[in-house]
C-alpha positions in Angstrom: -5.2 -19.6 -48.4 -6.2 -16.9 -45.4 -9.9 -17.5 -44.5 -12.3 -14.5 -44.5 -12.6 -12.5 -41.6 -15.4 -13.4 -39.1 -18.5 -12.0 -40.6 -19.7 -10.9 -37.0 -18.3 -7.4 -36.6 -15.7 -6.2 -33.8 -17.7 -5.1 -30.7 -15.5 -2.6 -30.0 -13.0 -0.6 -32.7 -10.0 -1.9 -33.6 -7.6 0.3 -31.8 -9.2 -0.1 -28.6 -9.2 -3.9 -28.8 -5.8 -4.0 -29.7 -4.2 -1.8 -26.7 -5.8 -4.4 -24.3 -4.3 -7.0 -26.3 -1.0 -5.1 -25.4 -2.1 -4.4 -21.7 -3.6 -7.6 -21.1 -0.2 -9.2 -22.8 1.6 -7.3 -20.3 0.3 -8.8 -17.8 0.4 -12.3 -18.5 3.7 -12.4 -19.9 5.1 -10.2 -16.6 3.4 -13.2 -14.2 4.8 -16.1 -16.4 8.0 -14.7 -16.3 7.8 -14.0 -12.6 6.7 -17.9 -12.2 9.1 -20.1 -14.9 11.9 -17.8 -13.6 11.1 -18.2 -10.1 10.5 -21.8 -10.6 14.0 -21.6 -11.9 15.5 -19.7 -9.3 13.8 -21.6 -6.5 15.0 -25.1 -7.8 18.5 -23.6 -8.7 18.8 -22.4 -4.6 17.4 -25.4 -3.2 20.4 -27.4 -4.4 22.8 -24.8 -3.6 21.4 -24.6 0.4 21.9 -28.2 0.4 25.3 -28.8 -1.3 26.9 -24.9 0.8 24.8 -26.2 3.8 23.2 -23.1 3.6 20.5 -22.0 4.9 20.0 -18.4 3.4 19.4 -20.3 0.3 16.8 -23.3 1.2 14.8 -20.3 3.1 14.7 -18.2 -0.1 13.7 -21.6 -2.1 10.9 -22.1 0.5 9.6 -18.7 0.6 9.5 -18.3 -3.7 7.8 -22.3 -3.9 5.3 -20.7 -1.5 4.2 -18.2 -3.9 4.8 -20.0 -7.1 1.2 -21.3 -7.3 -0.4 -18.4 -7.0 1.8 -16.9 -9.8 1.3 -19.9 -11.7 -2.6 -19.2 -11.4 -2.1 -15.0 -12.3 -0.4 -16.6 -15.3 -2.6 -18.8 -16.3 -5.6 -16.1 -16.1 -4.1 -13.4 -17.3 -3.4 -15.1 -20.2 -7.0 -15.9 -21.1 -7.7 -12.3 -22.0 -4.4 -11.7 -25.0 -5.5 -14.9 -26.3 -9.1 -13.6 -26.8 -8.0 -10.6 -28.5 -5.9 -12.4 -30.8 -8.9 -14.7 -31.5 -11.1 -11.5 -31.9 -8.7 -9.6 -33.9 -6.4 -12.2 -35.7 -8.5 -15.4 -35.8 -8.3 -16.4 -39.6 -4.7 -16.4 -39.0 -4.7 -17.7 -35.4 -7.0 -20.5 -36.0 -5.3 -21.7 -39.2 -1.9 -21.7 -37.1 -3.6 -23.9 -34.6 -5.0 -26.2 -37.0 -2.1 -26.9 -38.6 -0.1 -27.5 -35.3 -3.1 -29.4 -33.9 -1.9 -32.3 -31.5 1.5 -30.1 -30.5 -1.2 -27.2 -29.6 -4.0 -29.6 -28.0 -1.0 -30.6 -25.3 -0.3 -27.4 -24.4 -3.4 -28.1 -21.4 -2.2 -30.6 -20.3 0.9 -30.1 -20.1 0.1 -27.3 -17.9 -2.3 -29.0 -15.8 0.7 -31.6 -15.1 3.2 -28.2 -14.3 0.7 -26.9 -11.9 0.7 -30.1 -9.9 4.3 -30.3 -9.9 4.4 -27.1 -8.4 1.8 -27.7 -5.9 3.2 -30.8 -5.0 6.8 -29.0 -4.6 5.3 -26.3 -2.5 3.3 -28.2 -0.4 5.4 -31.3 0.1 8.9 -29.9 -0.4 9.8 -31.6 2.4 8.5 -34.8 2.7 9.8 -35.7 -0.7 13.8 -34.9 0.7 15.9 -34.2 -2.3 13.5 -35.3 -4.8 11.8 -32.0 -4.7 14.8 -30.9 -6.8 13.7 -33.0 -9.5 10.0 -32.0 -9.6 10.7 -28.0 -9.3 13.0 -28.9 -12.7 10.4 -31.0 -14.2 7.6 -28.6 -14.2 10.2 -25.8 -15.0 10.5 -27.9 -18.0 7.1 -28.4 -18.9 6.9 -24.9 -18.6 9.3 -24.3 -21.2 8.1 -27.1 -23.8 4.5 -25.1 -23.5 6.9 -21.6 -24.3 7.9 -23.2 -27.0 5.0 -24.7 -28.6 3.4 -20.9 -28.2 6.1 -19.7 -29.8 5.2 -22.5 -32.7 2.1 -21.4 -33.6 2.6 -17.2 -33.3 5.3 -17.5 -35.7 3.5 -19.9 -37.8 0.4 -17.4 -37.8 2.4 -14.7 -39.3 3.4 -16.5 -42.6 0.1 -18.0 -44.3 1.8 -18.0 -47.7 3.6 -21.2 -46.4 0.7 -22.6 -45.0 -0.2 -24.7 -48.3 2.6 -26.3 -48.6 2.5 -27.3 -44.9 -0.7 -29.1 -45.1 0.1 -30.7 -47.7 3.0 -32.3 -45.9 1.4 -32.3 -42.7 -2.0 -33.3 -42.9 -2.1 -35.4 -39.8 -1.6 -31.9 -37.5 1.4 -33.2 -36.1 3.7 -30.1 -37.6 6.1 -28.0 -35.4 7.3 -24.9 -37.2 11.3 -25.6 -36.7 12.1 -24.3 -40.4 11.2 -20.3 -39.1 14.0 -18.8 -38.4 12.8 -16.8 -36.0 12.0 -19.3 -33.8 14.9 -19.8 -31.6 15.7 -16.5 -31.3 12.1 -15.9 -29.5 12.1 -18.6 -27.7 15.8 -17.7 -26.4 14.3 -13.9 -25.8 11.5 -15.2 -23.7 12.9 -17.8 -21.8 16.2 -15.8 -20.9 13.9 -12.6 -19.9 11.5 -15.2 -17.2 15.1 -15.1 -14.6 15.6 -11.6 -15.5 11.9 -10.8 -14.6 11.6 -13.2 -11.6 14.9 -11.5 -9.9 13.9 -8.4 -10.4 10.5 -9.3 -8.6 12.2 -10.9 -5.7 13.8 -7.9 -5.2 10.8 -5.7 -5.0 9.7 -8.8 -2.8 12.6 -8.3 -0.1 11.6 -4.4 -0.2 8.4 -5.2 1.4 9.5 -8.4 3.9 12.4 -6.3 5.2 10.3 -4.8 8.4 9.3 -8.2 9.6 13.0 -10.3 10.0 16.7 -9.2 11.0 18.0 -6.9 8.0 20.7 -8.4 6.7 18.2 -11.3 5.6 16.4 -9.5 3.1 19.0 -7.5 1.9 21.5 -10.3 1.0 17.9 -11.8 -1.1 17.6 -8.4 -2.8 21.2 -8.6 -4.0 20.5 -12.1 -5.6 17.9 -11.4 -6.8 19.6 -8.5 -8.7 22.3 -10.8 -9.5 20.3 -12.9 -11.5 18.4 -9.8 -13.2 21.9 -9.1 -14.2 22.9 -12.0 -15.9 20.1 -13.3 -18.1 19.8 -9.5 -19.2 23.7 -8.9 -20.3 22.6 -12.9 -22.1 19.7 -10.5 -23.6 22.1 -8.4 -25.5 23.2 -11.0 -27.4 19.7 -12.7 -28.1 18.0 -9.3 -29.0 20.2 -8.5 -32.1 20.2 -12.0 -33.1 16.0 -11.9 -33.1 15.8 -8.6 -34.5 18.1 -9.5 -37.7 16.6 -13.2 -38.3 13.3 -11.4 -38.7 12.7 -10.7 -42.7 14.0 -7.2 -43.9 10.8 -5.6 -44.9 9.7 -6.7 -41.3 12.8 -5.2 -40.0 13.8 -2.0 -41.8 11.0 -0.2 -40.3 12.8 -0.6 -36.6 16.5 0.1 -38.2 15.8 3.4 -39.3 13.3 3.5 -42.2 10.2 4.2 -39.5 11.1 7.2 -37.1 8.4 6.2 -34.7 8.7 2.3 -34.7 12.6 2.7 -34.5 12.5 5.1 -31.6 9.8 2.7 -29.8 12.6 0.2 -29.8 15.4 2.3 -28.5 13.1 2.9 -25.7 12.4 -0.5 -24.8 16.0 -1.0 -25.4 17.3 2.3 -23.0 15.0 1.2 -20.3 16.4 -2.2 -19.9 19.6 -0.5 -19.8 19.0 1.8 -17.1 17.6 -1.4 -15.3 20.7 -3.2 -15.7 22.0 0.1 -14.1 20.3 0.1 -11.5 20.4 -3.4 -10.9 24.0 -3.4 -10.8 23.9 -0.4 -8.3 22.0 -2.5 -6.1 24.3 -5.2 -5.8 27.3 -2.5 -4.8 25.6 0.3 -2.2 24.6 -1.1 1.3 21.3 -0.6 0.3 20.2 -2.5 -2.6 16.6 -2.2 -2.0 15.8 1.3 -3.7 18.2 0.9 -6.8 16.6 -2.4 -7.1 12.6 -1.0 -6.6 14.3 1.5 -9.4 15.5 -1.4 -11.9 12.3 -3.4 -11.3 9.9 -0.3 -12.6 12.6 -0.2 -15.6 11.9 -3.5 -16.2 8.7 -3.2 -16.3 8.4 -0.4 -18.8 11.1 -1.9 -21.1 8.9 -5.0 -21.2 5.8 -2.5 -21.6 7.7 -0.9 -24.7 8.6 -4.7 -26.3 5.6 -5.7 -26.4 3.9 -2.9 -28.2 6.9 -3.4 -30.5 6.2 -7.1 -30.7 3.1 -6.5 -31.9 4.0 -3.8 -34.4 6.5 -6.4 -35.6 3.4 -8.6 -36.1 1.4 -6.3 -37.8 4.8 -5.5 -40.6 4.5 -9.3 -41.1 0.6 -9.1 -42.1 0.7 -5.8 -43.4 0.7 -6.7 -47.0 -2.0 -8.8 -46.4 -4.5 -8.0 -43.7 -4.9 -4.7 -41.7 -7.1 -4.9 -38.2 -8.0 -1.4 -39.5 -10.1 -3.0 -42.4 -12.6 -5.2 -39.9 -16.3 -4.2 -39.5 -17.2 -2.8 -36.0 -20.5 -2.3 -34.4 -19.5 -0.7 -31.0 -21.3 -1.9 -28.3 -20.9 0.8 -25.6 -22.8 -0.8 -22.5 -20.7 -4.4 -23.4 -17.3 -1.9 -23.4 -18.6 -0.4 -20.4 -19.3 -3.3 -18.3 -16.1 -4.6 -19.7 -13.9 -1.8 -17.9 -16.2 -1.8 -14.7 -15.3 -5.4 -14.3 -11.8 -4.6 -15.5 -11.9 -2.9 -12.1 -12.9 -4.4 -9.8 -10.6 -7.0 -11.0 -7.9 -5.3 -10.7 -8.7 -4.4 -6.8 -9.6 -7.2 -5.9 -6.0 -8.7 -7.3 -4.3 -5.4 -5.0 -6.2 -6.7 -1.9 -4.9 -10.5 -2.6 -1.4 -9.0 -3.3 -1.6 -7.5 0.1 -2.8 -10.0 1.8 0.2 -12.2 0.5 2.6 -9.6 1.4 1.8 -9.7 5.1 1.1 -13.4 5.2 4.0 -14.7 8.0 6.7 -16.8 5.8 9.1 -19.1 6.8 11.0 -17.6 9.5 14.1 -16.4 8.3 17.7 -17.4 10.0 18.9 -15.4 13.1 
């Protein structure tokens, strides 16, 4: 039932292809996280400040909606390029997934498209709509979620084509979700606990940077909360990780447990560095100074999500293994495409760090005296 390969070969070899798909997977999932936990986090302060009367909290919620549709945007473009490679590299298996998902996977636009206007709306219109803002931060954190989840529907449902049969011949209208993998929650759990996690951690590294311009004690209570809820979704993350890594099928497993030195010593990584973030994270909520422990547990974060999702795809590859090996596709290197490809790769990329900072020393919304 798995389609050939493409007959046009790979214009690049396999290996290289597939560490942008890590980098470029990175990326994306780093800014999604950043904007369905912030989304979160802003939504969750905003009634806070209002029920405490506090207005530490409605500032905070004002200054994250502010940057949540530019996030929203990162996310969305950054995710263009993982999605390519997994076209380029796994598209007998991707495209037979999506087929079989069909009008679940045709929504996932718009139901983005209806997100992103939420957001906009909250951000620039927060305060004409009163409390009602509330409910549209939640609503497009929800829509957010619902497209998290159909994702997670059709990579799972990619990795197991000997089921795919029997599927369509239950499901020939396209409207299956894969809720029989047992996989599923448990990665949908991971992801969505990790996007708080991700987001605090950012808002911390956030505060580091807007300390200079407002009285101190501002920032630095932001950069503890921020830590606080990097704390709590990841002690939630030792729970969910187990329970992911033991629904998976043992010959996809055993490899991490022990029987693989490498692939089991690429997960205690990822696994140490979150720990040493929750470390530092916790540090930062204690010392008067939160904002270097915090800097600390952010770059943590960001190699322990770095070292998952090389392991995610390793993980991926176990699950095709017996089957299908990127190794095995036909390449005719194209060295000027490759080229241009890492020249534009670039100038991307500085043209993202002059945005950045530019955002960073846009004036906010002044912060309480």
């Amino acid at each position: 039932m798995i389609p050939d390969p493409d007959p046009i070969p790979l214009p690049a070899p396999a290996g290289l292809l597939t560490a942008l798909l890590v980098l470029t997977f990175v990326l994306h999932i780093l800014a999604m996280n950043v904007t369905l936990g912030g989304t979160a986090i802003a939504t969750v302060s905003d009634f806070v400040g209002r029920r405490r009367a506090d207005e530490r909290y409605r500032l905070l919620a004002r200054h994250l909606v502010s940057l949540l549709p530019i996030t929203l945007a990162a996310t969305i473009t950054l995710g263009v390029a993982p999605l390519l490679f997994v076209q380029t590299l796994y598209g007998q298996f991707f495209y037979t997934s999506s087929i079989l998902l069909a009008w679940p996977w045709l929504a996932v636009a718009p139901l983005v498209i209806v997100a992103y206007y939420g957001i906009y709306l909250y951000a620039w219109q927060g305060e004409r709509l009163g409390d009602r803002r509330i409910w549209v931060g939640m609503g497009s954190a929800l829509l957010l979620m619902v497209v998290a989840f159909l994702y997670v529907n059709n990579i799972t449902l990619m990795l197991t084509p000997d089921r795919w049969q029997d599927i369509y011949a239950s499901h020939s209208s396209g409207l299956f979700l894969n809720g029989e993998e047992a996989t599923l929650v448990p990665r949908l759990l991971h992801f969505l606990v990790a996007a708080p996690a991700v987001a605090g951690a950012a808002l911390v590294v956030y505060a580091l940077f807007m300390k200079g311009r407002s009285p101190e004690g501002y920032w630095t209570w932001a950069a503890r909360y921020g830590a606080l809820w990097f704390l709590v979704p990841t002690v939630i993350q030792a729970a969910l990780g187990p329970l992911f890594l033991f629904r998976l099928p043992s010959a996809v497993r055993d490899p991490f447990v022990g029987d693989d030195t490498l692939r089991t010593a690429l997960l205690l990584a990822g696994i140490g560095a979150a720990v040493l973030g929750l470390l530092a994270m916790a540090a930062a909520l204690r010392l008067r100074n939160p904002l270097p422990p915090g800097l600390a547990g952010g770059l943590c974060l960001v190699a322990a999500v770095s070292l998952m999702s090389i392991t995610r795809h390793l993980v991926r590859d176990e699950y095709l293994s017996p089957r299908f090996s990127t190794g095995d596709l036909a390449v005719d290197s194209q060295t000027a495409l490759i080229v241009l490809f890492f020249v534009l790769l670039a100038g991307a990329v500085a043209v993202v760090g002059y945005m950045a900072r530019a955002i960073l020393r846009a004036p906010g919304p002044a912060p309480p005296q």
